[in-house]
C-alpha positions in Angstrom: 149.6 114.5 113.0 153.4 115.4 112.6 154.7 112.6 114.4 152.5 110.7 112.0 154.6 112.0 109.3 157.8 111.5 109.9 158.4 107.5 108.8 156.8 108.8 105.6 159.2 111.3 105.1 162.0 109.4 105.9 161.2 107.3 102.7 160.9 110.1 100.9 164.3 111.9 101.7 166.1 108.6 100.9 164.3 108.3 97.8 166.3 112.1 97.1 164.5 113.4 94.4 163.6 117.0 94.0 159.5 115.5 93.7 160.1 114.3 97.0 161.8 117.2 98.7 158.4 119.2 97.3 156.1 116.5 98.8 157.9 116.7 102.4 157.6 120.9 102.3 154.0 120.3 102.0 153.4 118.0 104.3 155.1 120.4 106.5 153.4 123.3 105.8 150.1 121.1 106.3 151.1 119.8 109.8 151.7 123.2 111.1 148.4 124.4 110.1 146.1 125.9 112.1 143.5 124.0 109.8 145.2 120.9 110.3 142.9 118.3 112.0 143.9 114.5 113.2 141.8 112.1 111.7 140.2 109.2 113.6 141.4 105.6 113.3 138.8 102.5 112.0 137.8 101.8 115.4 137.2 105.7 116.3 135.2 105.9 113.4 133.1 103.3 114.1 132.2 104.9 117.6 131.5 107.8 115.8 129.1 107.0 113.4 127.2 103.3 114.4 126.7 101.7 111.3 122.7 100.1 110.8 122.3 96.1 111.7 121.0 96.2 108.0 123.8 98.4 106.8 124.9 95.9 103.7 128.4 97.5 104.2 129.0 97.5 108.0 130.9 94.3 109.6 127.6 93.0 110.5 125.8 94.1 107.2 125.9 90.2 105.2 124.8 88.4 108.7 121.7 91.0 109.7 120.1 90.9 106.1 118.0 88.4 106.0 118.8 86.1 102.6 116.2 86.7 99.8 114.0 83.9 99.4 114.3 82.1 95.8 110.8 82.3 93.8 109.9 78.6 92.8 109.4 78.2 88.9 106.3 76.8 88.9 105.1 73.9 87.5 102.8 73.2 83.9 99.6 72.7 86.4 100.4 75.6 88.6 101.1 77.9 85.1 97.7 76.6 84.3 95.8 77.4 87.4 97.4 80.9 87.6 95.8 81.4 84.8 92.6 80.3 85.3 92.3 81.9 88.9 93.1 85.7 86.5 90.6 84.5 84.1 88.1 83.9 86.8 88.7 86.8 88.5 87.6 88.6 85.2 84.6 87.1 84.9 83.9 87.7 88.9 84.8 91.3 88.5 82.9 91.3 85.1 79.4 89.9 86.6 79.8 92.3 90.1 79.8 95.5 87.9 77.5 94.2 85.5 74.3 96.1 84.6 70.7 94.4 85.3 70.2 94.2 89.0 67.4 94.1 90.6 67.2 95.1 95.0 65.3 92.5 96.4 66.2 93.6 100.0 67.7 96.3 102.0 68.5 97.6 105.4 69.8 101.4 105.8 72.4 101.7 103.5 72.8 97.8 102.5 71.3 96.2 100.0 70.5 92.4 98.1 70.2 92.4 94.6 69.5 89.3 91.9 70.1 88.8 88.2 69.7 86.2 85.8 72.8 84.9 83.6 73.2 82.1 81.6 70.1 80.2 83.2 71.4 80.7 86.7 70.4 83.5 89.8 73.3 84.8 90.8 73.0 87.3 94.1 75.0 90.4 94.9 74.9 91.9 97.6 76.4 95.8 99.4 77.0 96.5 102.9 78.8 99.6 104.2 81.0 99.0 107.3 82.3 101.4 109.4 85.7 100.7 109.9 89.3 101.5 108.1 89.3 100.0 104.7 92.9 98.7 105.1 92.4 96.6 108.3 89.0 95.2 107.5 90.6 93.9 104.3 93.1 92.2 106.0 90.5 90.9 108.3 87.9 90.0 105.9 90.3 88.8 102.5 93.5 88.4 103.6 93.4 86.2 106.7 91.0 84.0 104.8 91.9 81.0 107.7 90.3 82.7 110.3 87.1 83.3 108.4 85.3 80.6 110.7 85.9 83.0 113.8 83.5 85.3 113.0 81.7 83.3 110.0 79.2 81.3 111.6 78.3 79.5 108.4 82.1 78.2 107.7 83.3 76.0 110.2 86.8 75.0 108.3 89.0 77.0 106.2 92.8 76.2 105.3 94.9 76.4 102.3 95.9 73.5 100.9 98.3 74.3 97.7 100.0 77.9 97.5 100.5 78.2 93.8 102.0 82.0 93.5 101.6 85.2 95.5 97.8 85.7 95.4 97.2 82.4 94.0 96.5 79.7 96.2 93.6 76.7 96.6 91.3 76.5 99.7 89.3 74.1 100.8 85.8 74.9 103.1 83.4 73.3 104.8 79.9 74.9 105.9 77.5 74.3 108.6 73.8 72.9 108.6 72.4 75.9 105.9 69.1 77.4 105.2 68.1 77.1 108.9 69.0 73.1 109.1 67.4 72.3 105.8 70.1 72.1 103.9 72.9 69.2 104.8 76.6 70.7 105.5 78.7 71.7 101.9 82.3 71.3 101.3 84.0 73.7 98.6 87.4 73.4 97.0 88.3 76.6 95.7 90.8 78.2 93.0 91.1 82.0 94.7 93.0 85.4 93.3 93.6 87.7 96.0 94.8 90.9 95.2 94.2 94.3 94.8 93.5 97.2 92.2 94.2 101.0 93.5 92.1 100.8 96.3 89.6 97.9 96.1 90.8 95.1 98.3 89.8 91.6 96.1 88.8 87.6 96.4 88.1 86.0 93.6 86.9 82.0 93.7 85.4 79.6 91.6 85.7 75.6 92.5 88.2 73.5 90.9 88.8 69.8 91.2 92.3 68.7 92.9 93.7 65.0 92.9 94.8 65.9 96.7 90.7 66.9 97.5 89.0 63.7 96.3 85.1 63.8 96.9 84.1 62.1 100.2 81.3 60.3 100.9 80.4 62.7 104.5 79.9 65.9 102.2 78.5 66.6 99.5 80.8 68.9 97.1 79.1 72.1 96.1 80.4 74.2 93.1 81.4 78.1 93.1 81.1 79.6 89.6 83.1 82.9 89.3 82.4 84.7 92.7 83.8 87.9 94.0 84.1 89.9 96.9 85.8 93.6 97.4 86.5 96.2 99.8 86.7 99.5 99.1 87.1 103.0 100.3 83.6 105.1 100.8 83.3 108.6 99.2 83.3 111.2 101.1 82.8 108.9 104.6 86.6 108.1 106.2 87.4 105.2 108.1 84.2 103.6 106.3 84.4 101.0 103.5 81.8 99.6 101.2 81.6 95.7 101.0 80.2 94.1 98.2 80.6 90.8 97.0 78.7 87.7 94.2 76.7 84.2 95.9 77.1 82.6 92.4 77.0 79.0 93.6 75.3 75.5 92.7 74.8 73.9 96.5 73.4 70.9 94.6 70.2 70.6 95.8 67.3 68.3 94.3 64.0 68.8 95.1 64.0 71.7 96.9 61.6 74.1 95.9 63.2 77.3 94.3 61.4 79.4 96.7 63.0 78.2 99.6 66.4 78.7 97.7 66.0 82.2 98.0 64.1 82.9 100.7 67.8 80.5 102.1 70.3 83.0 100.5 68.3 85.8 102.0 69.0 84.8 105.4 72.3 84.1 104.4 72.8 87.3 103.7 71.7 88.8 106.7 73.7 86.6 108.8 76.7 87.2 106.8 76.0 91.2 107.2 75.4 90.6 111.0 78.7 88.9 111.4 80.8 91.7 109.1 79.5 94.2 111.6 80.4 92.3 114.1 83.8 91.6 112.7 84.1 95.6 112.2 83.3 96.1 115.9 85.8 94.0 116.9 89.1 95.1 114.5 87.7 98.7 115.6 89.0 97.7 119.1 
């Protein structure tokens, strides 16, 4: 470190002030400390102590952070059908914790239950899974385009407008229903996807969209504000509870209202079948 000095103090002394002569004694006195320790240059540093690819500071910081995507403002319509997709939600959420049910079916710990509102049966239905709450959510709500993997009754489902984050439209398309009875349905949906503590939610009701004109091959069925949740089971880890709305019009004519529901109990069952299935298989 001495030698390190010495240009320094030459510019010192021929500066010749008594500030200066001070300064060089204690630089002195500093090299020929025992304490005295030579400090690493950049480059010694750097081997030293690696910096993170993500470090924002290190030489490589700006390139390895990836650039934050810019939110797009949305649109009047999209404003509008964020909106509504909340407001359904509510209702959905509203209806699936409403009081008035009545079981109409159960097997162990599952249950169907029906309710009349507004002139309409709406169903509801409960069905305990065994299986992390986290990773059948993702499977079940969140990875809503590979419902017709393990949904027998959906045979397409794809997003066609994201509108915000948990906001997007989705158009389906079912199978033959009600054992063959009932010709195949298309849906166009408005859904929320989100979640509050730890319930896991979908929310959907049908919307009409000047991209998803009605079509002569299907006829368009209507969801009215439908729900369906995951949550965490009391006192019963790695098991959720599933439980979920059918509030739909499949428009139907002149089918007698008895076959309707003796239809949306099968549906049921088939649609608890296949989320025990579904909970087999994320189980590994």
């Amino acid at each position: 470190m001495a030698g390190g000095l010495v240009p320094m103090f030459g510019r010192l002394l021929a500066a010749g002030s008594p500030s200066a002569i001070k300064t060089i004694r204690a630089g002195l006195m500093l090299a020929n400390s025992p304490y005295c320790i030579t400090l690493p240059d950049r480059k010694q540093l750097s081997a030293l102590i690696p910096r993170s690819e993500t470090d924002p500071f290190g030489a490589e910081g700006p390139r390895a952070v990836a650039p934050r995507t810019p939110q797009k403002a949305l649109s009047k319509e999209e404003l509008d059908l964020k909106e509504l997709a909340e407001t359904n939600c509510e209702k959905a959420l509203e209806i699936l914790q409403a009081d008035g049910w009545h079981q109409v079916d159960s097997e162990e710990e599952d249950g169907l239950f029906v309710r009349d509102s507004g002139g309409r049966t709406i169903w509801k239905f409960r069905t305990v899974i065994k299986c992390c709450p986290e990773k059948f959510a993702q499977e079940l709500l969140h990875k809503c385009e590979n419902c017709p993997s393990w949904n027998q009754t959906i045979q397409q489902c794809h997003q066609t407008h994201r509108i915000a984050d948990g906001v997007e439209i989705i158009h389906q398309v079912t199978g033959l229903l009600f054992g063959g009875v009932v010709s195949k349905r298309e849906f166009v949906n408005l859904r929320r996807l989100g979640r509050r503590g730890d319930m896991h939610y979908s929310a959907v009701a049908s919307i009409e969209h000047r991209d998803l004109p009605l079509r002569s091959s299907f006829v368009r069925a209507l969801n009215f504000p439908t729900v369906l949740t995951v949550s965490p089971m009391d006192g019963a880890p790695n098991h959720c509870v599933v439980e979920g709305t059918l509030n739909y019009d499949l428009k139907l004519r002149m089918v007698p209202q008895l076959l309707i529901q003796r239809g949306t109990l099968s549906v049921w069952r088939q649609l608890r079948t296949q989320m025990l299935a579904l909970a087999e298989r994320v189980r590994g």
